[in-house]
C-alpha positions as a LaTeX table, in Angstrom:
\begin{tabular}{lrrr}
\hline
Residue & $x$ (\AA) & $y$ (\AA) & $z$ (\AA) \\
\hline
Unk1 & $-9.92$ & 5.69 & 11.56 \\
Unk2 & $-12.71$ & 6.90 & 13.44 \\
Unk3 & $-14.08$ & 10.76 & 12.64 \\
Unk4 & $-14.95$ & 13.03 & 15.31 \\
Unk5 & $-18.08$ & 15.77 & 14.68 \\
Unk6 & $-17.24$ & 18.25 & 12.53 \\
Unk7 & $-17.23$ & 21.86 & 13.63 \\
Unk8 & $-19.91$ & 24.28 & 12.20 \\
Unk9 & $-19.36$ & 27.99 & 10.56 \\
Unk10 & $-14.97$ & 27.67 & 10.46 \\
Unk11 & $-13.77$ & 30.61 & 9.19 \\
Unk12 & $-9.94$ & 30.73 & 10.65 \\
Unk13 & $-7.87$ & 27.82 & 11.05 \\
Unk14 & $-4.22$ & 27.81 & 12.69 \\
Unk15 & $-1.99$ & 25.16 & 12.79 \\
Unk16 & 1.22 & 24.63 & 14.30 \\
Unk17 & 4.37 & 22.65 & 12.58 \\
Unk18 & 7.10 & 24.84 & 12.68 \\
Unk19 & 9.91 & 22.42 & 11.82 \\
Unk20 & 11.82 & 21.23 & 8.69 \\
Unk21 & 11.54 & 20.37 & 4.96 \\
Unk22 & 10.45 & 16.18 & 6.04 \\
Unk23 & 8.04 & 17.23 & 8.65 \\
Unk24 & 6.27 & 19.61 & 6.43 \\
Unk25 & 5.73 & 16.81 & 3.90 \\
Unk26 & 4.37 & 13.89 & 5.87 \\
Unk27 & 2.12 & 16.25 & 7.53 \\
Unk28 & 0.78 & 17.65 & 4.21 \\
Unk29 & $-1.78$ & 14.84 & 3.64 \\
Unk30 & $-3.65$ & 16.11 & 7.23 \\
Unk31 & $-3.33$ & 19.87 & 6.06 \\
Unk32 & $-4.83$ & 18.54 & 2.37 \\
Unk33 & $-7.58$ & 16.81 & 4.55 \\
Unk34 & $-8.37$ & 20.39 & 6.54 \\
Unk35 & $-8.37$ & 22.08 & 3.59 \\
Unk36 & $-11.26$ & 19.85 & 1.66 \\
Unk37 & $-13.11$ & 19.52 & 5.06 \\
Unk38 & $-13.19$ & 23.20 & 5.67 \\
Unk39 & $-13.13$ & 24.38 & 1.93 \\
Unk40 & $-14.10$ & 28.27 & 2.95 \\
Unk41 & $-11.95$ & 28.73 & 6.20 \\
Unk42 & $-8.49$ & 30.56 & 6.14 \\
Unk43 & $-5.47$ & 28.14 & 6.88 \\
Unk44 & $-2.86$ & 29.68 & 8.60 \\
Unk45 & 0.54 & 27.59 & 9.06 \\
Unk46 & 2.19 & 28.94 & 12.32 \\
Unk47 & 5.66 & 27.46 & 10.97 \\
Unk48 & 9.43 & 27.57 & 10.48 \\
Unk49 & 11.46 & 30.18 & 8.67 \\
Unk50 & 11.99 & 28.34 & 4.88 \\
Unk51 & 8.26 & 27.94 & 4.72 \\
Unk52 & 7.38 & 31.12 & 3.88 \\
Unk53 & 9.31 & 31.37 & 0.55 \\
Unk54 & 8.44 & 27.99 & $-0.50$ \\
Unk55 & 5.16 & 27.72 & 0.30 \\
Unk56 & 4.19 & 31.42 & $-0.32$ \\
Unk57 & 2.09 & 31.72 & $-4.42$ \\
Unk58 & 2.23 & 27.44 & $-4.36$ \\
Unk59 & $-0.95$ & 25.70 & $-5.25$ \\
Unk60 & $-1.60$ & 23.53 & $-1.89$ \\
Unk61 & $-3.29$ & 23.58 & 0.85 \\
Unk62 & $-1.96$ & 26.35 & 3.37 \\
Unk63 & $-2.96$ & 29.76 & 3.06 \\
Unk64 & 0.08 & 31.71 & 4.61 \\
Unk65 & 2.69 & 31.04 & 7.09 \\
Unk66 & 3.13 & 32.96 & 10.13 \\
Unk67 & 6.73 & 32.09 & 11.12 \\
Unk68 & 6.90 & 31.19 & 15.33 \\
Unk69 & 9.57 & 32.42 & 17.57 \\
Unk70 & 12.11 & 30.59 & 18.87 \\
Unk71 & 9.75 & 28.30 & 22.06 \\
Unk72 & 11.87 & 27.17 & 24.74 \\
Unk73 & 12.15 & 23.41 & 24.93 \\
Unk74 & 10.11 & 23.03 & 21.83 \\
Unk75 & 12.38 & 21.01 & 19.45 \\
Unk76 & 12.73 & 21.11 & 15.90 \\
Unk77 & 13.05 & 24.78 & 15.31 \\
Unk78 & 15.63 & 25.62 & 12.51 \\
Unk79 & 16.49 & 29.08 & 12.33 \\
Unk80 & 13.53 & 30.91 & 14.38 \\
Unk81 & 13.46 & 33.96 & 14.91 \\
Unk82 & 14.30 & 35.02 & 18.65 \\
Unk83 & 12.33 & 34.18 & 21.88 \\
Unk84 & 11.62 & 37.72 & 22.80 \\
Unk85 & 9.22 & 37.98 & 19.73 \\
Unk86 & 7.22 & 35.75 & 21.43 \\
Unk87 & 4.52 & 37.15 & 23.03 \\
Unk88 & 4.02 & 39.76 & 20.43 \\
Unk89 & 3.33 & 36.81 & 18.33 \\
Unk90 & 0.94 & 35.22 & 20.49 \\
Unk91 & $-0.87$ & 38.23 & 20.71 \\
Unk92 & $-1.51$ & 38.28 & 16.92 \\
Unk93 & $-2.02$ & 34.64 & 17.08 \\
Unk94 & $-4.88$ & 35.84 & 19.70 \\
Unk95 & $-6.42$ & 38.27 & 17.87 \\
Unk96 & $-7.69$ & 36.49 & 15.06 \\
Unk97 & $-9.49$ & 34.67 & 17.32 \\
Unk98 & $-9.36$ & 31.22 & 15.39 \\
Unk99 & $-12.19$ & 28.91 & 15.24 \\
Unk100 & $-9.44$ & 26.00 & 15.33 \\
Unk101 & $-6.09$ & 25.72 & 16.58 \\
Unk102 & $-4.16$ & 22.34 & 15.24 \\
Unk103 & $-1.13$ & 20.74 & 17.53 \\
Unk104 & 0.71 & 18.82 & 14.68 \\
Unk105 & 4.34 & 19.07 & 16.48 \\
Unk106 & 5.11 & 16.47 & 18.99 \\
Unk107 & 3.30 & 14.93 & 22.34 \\
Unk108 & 2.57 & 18.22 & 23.90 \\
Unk109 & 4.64 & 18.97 & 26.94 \\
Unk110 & 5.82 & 22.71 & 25.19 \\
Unk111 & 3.48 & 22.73 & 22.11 \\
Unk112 & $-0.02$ & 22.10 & 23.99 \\
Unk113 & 0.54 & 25.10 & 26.61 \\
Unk114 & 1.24 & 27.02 & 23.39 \\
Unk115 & $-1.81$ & 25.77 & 21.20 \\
Unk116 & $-3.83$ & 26.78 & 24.39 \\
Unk117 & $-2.52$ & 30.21 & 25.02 \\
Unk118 & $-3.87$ & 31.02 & 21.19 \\
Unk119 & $-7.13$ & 31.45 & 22.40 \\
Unk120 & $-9.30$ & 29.41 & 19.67 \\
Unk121 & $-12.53$ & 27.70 & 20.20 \\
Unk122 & $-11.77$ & 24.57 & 19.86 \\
Unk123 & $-8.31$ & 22.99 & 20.07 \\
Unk124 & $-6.94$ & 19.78 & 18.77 \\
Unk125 & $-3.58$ & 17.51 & 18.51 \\
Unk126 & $-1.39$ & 15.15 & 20.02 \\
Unk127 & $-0.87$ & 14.28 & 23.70 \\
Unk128 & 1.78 & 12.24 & 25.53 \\
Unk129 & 1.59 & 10.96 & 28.69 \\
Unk130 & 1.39 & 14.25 & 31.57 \\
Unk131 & 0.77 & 16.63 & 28.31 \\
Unk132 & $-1.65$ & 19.47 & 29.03 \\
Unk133 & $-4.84$ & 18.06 & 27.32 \\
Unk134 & $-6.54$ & 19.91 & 24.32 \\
Unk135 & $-10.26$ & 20.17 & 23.69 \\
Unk136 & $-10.01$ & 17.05 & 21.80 \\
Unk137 & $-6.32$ & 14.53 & 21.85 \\
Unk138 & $-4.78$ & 11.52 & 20.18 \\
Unk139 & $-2.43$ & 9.45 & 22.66 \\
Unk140 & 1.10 & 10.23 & 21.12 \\
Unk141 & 3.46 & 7.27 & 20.66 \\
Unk142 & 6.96 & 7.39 & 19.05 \\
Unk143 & 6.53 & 4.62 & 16.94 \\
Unk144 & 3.43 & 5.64 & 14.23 \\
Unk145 & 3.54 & 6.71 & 10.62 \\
Unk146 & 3.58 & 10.47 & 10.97 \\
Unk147 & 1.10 & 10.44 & 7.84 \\
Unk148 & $-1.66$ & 8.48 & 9.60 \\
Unk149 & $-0.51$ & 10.08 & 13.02 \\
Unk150 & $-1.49$ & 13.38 & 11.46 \\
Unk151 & $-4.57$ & 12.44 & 9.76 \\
Unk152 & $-5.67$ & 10.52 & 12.67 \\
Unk153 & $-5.70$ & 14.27 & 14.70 \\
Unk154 & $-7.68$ & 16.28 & 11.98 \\
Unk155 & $-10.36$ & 13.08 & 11.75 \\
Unk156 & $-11.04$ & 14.63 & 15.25 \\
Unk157 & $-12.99$ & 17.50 & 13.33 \\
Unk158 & $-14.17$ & 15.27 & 10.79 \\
Unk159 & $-11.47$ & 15.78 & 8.34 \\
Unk160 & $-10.63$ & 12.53 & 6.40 \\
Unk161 & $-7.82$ & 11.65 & 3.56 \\
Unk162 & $-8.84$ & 13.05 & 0.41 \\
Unk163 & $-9.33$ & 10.10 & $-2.17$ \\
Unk164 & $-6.75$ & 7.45 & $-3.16$ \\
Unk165 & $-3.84$ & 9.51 & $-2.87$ \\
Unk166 & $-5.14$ & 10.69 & $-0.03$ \\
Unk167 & $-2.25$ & 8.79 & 2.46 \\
Unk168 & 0.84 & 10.45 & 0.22 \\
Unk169 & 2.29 & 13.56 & 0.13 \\
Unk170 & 2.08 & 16.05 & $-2.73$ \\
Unk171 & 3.46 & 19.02 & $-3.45$ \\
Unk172 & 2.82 & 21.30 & $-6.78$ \\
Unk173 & 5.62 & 22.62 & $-8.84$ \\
Unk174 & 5.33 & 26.36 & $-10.31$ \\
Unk175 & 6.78 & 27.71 & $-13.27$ \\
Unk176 & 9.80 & 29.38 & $-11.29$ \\
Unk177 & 10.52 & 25.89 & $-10.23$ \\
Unk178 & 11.07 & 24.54 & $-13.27$ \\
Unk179 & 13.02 & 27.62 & $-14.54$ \\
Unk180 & 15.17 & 27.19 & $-11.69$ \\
Unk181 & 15.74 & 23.28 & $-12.52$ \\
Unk182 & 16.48 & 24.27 & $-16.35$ \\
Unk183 & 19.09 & 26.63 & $-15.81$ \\
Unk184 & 21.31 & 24.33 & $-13.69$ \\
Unk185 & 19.67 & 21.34 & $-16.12$ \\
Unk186 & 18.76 & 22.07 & $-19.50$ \\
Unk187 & 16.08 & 19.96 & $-21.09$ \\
Unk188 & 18.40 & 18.63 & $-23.66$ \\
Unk189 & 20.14 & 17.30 & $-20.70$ \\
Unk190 & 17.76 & 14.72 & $-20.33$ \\
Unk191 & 18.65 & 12.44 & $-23.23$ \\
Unk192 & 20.28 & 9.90 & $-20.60$ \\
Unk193 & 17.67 & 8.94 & $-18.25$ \\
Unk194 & 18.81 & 10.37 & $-14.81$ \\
Unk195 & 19.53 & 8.92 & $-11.20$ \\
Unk196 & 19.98 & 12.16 & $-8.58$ \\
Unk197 & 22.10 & 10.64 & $-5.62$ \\
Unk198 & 21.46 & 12.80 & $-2.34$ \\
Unk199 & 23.88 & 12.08 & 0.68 \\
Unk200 & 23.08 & 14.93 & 3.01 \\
Unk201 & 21.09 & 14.51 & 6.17 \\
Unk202 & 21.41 & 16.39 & 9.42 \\
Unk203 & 21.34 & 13.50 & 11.76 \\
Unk204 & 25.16 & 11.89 & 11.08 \\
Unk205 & 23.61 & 8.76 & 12.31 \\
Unk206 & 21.53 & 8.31 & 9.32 \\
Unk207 & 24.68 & 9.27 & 7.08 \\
Unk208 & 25.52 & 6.32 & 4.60 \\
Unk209 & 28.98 & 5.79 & 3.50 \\
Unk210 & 30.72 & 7.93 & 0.92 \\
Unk211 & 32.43 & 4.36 & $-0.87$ \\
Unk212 & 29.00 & 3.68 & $-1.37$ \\
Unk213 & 27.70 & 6.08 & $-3.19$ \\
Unk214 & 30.32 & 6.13 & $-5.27$ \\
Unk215 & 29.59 & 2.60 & $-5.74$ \\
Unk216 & 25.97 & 3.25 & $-6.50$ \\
Unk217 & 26.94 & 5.98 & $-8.78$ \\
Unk218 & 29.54 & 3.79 & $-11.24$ \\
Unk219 & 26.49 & 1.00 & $-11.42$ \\
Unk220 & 24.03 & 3.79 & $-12.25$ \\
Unk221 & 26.14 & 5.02 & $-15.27$ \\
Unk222 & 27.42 & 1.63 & $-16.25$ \\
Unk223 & 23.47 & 0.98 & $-16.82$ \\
Unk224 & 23.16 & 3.96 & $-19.02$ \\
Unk225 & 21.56 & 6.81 & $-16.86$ \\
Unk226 & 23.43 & 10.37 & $-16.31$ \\
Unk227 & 24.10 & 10.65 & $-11.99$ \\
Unk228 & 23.65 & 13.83 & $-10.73$ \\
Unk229 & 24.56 & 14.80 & $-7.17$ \\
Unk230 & 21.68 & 16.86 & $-4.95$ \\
Unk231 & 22.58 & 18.47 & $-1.52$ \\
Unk232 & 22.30 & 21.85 & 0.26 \\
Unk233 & 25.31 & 24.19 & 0.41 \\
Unk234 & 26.47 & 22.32 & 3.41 \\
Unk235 & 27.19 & 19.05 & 1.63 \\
Unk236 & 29.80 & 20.70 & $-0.69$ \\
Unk237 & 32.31 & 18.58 & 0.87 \\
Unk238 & 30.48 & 14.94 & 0.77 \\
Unk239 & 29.86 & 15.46 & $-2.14$ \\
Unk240 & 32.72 & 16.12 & $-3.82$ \\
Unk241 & 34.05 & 13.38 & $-1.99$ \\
Unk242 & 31.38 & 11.30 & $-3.70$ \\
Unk243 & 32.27 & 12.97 & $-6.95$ \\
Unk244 & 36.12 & 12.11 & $-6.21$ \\
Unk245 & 35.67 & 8.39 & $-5.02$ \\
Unk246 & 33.22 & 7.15 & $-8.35$ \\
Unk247 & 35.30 & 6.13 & $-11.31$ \\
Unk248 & 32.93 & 7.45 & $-13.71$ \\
Unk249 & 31.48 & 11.37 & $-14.66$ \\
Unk250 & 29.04 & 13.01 & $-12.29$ \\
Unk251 & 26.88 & 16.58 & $-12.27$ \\
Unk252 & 27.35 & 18.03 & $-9.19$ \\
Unk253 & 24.37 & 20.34 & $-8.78$ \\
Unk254 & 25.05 & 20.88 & $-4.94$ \\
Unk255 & 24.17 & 24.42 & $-3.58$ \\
Unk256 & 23.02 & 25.39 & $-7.44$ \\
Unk257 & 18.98 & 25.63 & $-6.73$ \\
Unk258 & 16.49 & 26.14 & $-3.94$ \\
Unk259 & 13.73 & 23.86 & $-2.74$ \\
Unk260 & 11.95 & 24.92 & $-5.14$ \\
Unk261 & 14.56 & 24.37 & $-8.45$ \\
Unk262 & 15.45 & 20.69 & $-6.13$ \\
Unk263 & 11.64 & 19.78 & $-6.38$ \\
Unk264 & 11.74 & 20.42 & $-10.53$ \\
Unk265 & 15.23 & 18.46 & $-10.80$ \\
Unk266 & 13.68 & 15.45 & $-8.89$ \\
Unk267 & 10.33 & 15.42 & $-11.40$ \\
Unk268 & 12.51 & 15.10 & $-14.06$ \\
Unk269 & 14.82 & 11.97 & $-12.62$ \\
Unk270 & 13.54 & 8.73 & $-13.14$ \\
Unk271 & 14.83 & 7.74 & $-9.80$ \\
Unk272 & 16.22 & 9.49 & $-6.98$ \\
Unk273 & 18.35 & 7.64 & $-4.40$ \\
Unk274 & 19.73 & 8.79 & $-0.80$ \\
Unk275 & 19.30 & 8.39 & 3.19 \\
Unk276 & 15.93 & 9.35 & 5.12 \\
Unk277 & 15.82 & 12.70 & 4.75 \\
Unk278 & 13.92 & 15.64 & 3.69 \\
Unk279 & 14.62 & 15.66 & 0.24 \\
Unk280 & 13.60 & 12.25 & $-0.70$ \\
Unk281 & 10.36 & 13.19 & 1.17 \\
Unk282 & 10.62 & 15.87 & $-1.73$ \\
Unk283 & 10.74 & 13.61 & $-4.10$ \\
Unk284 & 8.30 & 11.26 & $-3.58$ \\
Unk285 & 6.24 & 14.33 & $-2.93$ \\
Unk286 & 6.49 & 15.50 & $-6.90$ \\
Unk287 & 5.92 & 11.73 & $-8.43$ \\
Unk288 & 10.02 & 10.66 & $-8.84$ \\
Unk289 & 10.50 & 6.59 & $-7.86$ \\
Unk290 & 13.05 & 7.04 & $-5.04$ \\
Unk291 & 15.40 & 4.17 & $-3.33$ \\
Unk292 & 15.80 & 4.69 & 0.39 \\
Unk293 & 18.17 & 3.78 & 3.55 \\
Unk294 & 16.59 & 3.81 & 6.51 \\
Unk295 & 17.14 & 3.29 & 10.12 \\
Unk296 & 14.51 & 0.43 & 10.83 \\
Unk297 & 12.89 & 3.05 & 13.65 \\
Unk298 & 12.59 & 5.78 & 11.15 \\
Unk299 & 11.03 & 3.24 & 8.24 \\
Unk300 & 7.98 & 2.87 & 10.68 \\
Unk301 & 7.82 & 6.39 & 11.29 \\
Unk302 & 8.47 & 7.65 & 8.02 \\
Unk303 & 9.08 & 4.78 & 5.44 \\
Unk304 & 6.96 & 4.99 & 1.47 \\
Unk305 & 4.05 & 3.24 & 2.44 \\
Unk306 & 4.15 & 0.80 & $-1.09$ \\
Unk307 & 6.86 & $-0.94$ & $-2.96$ \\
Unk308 & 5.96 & $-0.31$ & $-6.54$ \\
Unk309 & 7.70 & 3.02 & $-7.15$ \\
Unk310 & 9.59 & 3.66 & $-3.75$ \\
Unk311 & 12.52 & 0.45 & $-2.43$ \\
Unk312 & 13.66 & 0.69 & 1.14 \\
Unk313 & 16.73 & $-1.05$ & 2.60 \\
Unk314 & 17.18 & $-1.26$ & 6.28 \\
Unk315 & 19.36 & $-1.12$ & 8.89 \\
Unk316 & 18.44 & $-3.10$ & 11.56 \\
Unk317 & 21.36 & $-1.65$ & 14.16 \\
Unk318 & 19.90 & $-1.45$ & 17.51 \\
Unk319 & 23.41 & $-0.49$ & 19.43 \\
Unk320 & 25.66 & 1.73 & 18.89 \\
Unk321 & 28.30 & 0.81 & 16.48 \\
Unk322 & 31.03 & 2.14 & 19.01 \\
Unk323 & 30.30 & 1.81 & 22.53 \\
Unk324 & 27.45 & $-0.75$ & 22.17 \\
Unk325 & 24.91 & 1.02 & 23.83 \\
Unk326 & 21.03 & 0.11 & 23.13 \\
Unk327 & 19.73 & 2.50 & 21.29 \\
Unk328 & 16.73 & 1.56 & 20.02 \\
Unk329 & 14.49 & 4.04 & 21.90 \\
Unk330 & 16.98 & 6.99 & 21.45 \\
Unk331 & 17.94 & 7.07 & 17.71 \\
Unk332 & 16.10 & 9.94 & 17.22 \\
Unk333 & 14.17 & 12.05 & 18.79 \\
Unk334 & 14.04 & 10.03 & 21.62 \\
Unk335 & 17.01 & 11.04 & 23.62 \\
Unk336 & 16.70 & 10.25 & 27.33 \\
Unk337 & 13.81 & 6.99 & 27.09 \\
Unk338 & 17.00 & 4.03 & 26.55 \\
Unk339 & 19.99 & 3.61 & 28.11 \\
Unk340 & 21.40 & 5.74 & 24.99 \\
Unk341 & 24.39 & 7.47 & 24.47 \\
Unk342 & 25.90 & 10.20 & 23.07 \\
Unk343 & 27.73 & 9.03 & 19.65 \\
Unk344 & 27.00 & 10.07 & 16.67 \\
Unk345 & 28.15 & 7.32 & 14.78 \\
Unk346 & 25.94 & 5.86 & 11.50 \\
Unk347 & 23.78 & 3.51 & 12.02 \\
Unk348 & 23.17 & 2.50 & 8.37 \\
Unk349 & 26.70 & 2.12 & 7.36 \\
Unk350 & 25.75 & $-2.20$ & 7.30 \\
Unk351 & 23.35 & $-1.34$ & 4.39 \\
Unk352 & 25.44 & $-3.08$ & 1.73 \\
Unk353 & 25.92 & $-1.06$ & $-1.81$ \\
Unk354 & 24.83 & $-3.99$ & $-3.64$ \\
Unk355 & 21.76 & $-4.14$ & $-2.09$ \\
Unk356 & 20.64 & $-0.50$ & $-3.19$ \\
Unk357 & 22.29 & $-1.20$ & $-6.29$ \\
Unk358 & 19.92 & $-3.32$ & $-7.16$ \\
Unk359 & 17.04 & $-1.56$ & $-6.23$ \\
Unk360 & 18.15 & 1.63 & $-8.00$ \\
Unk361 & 18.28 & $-0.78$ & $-11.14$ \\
Unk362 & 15.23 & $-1.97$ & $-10.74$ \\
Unk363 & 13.29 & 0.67 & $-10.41$ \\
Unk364 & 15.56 & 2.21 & $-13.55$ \\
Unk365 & 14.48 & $-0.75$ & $-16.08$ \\
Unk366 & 10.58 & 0.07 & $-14.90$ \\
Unk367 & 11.11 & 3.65 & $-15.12$ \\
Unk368 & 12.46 & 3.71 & $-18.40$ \\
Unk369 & 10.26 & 1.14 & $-19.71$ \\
Unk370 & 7.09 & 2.98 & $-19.38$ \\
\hline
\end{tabular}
């Protein structure tokens, strides 16, 4: 991609993403890219409310995170805190009187107003169609790898991916990670190789069916490996469902670590299998092979980029499954572009077990051949 002319004597960087665990990750490879482009300036993630904790004393490439009020009609805001601490927060923003300010969420219509208001010299992002224009724009368009969408706006300072693995995302583990992963998962645990099966995701359209994971699950331990079961607090239930349906023993470790403890389990499997969400983002992110359903949309947007260590299997559902509906454009986040409609139905559910199953194994016999 083409690089734009670097700026001269960067001392303060900001950069807006204030969304969730996924959008952190593919947009890490741009932030790396900052970060050896500008190796003296301060980074300063203007971001969501889990960031803080999980980023904060982690090698990488973000400073400190400055967590944004709740922004009317700016999506992808979990848990901010409350629109009245707004302006007090621009006014910090303000003060430190940044050299760059960095759109990285969405085509503009909320976040480029804001990125303005923060006073820096120069601003930068992403710009859809009657978006307020920054100092320098890329054209946004749904369909785009949010890696190279990302790079492609910090090239306009000059910033470009750092070396090979300069396209994937990466993310360090600390000691209290792997503390965290070892008391839920001693080492000795790890005689079995072991497949973590994640189900969760917040979108119940990208939800694949309980029968087969449990399916999944009996051909992972019928092949030798030890299946443990990943998910946040709020996948108790489809999990144990999971745990309930597979004929054979599983190690439910739902609720039992943070992102943190998750990112140390995941090193340690030697694959990790689930739906497009953010913890398989996590684990690619730490080095695990991972097996993936996706949405076709979502694979262009967000899909492993090679085939080697990381298997995708698609849906290729364009209506809905219950009212027929084209859906195509609306999936997600697109509400509003398509006809659309309002179901929440999954769209992966065609994605045979047998097909991941095989995948899985796959990737298992390389894995545990090395």
């Amino acid at each position: 991609m083409p690089l734009g002319e670097p700026l001269t004597d960067v001392r303060r960087i900001v950069v807006l993403r204030a969304n969730a665990l996924g959008d952190y990750l593919v947009a890490e490879p741009a932030l790396r890219a900052l970060r050896r482009r500008y190796p003296d300036a301060r980074i300063t993630l203007l971001g969501a409310p889990w960031q803080p904790g999980f980023l904060d004393r982690r090698p990488g490439p973000v400073d400190d995170v400055w967590v944004l009020p709740q922004v009317d009609g700016l999506g992808g805001q979990p848990q901010a805190p409350p629109a009245d601490q707004l302006p007090e927060f621009r006014r910090r923003v303000v003060a430190e009187r940044a050299d760059l300010a960095v759109q990285l969420h969405g085509g503009g219509a909320v976040s480029n107003p804001l990125t303005l208001s923060f006073g820096a010299r120069l601003t930068i992002g992403l710009r859809a169609p009657e978006a307020a224009a920054l100092d320098r724009w890329v054209a946004y368009r749904y369909y785009q790898h949010e890696v190279a969408r990302y790079l492609e706006v910090v090239g306009l300072v000059g910033a470009e991916p750092c070396g090979a693995d300069g396209f994937e995302p990466r993310l360090e583990l600390t000691e209290a990670d792997h503390a965290e992963a070892r008391a839920v998962l001693p080492p000795d645990d790890d005689a079995a190789p072991l497949v973590a099966l994640h189900p969760g995701v917040t979108d119940p359209r990208r939800r694949w069916p309980t029968a087969s994971f449990a399916a999944l699950a009996e051909a992972v331990r019928a092949a030798g490996a030890r299946v443990l079961l990943t998910g946040a607090p709020a996948d108790a239930e489809l999990t144990a469902e999971i745990a309930a349906r597979a004929l054979v023993p599983v190690t439910d470790l739902t609720g039992r670590t943070g992102l943190g403890g998750l990112a140390a389990v995941y090193r340690r499997c030697a694959v990790v299998a689930g739906v497009d969400t953010g913890p398989l983002h996590l684990a690619r992110a730490v080095g695990a092979a991972t097996a993936t359903v996706f949405w076709c949309g979502n694979a262009i947007n967000a899909g492993p980029a090679g085939r080697g260590r990381h298997r995708v299997q698609l849906s290729w559902t364009l209506r809905c499954p219950e009212c027929g509906a084209p859906c195509h454009h609306d999936l997600y986040p697109l509400r509003g572009l398509g006809d659309g409609c309002e179901h929440t139905c999954s769209f992966v559910a065609e994605v045979p077990p047998e097909e991941m199953i095989d995948e899985v194994l796959d990737l298992l016999s390389l894995e545990v051949g090395k």
